[in-house]
C-alpha positions in Angstrom: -18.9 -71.6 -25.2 -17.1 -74.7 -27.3 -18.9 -75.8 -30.5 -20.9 -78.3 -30.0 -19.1 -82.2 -30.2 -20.2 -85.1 -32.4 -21.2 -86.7 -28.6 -23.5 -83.3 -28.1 -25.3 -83.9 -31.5 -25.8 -87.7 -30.7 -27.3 -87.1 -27.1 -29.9 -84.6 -28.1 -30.7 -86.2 -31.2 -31.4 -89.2 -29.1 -33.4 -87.5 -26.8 -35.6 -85.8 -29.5 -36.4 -89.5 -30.4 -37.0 -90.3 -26.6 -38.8 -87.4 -26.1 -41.3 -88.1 -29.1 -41.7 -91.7 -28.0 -42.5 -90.3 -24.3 -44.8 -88.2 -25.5 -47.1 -90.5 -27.1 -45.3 -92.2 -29.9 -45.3 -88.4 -31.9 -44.3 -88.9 -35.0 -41.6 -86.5 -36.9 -44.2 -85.4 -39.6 -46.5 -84.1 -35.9 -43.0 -82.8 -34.5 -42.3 -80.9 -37.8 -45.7 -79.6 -37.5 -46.2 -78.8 -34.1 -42.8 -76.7 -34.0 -43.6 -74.7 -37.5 -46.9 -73.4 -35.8 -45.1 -72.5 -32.7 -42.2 -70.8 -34.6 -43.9 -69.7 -38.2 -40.9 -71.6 -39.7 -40.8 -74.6 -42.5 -38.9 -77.0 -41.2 -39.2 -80.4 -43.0 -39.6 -84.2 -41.6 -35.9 -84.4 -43.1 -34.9 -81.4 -40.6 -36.4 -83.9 -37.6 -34.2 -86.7 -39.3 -30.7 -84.9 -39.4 -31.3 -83.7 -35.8 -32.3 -87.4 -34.7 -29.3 -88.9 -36.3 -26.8 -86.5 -35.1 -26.2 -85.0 -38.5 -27.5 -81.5 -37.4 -28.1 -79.3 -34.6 -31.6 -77.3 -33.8 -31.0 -74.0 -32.6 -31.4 -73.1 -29.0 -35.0 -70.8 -30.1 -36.1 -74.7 -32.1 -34.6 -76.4 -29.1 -37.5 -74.4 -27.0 -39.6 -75.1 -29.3 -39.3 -78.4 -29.4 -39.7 -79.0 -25.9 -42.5 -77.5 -25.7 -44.1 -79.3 -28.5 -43.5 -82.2 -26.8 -43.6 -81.4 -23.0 -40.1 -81.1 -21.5 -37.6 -78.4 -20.9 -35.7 -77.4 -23.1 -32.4 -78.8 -20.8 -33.8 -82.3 -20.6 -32.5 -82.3 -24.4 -28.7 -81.7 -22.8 -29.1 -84.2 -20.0 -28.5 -88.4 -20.5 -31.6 -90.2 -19.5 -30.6 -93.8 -19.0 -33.4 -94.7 -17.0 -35.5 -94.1 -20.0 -33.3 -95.2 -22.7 -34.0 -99.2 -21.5 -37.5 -99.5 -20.8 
């Protein structure tokens, strides 16, 4: 498997902020949250940030967890979803 591009960190970032929008306008502070009960980790509103912006990459096991958080599979993060993007 290649490392992961800058493109790669952009997309799911975006779609973290998509998905938190779709879900109800969830903020990152309920994000962090909601995945540090699921996982027993401490991950920090900043954490939410660097992935968001493209500065970072959540792990495949936060990936899960984030999706589930916020009700989506964990591959809708690797998919574009320009449909959704411009409403």
């Amino acid at each position: 498997m290649n490392a992961p591009t800058t493109d790669d960190r952009q997309l799911i970032g975006s779609n973290i902020r998509l998905a938190r929008e779709l879900a109800g306008n969830v903020s990152q502070r309920e994000l962090v949250r909601r995945v540090n009960q699921r996982l027993g980790s401490k991950f920090a509103v900043q954490d939410v940030s660097r992935w968001e912006n493209g500065h970072r990459l959540p792990s495949l096991h936060t990936t899960r967890a984030i999706a589930a958080a916020l009700g989506r599979t964990r591959g809708w993060f690797y998919d574009e979803h320009p449909e959704l993007e411009d409403r």
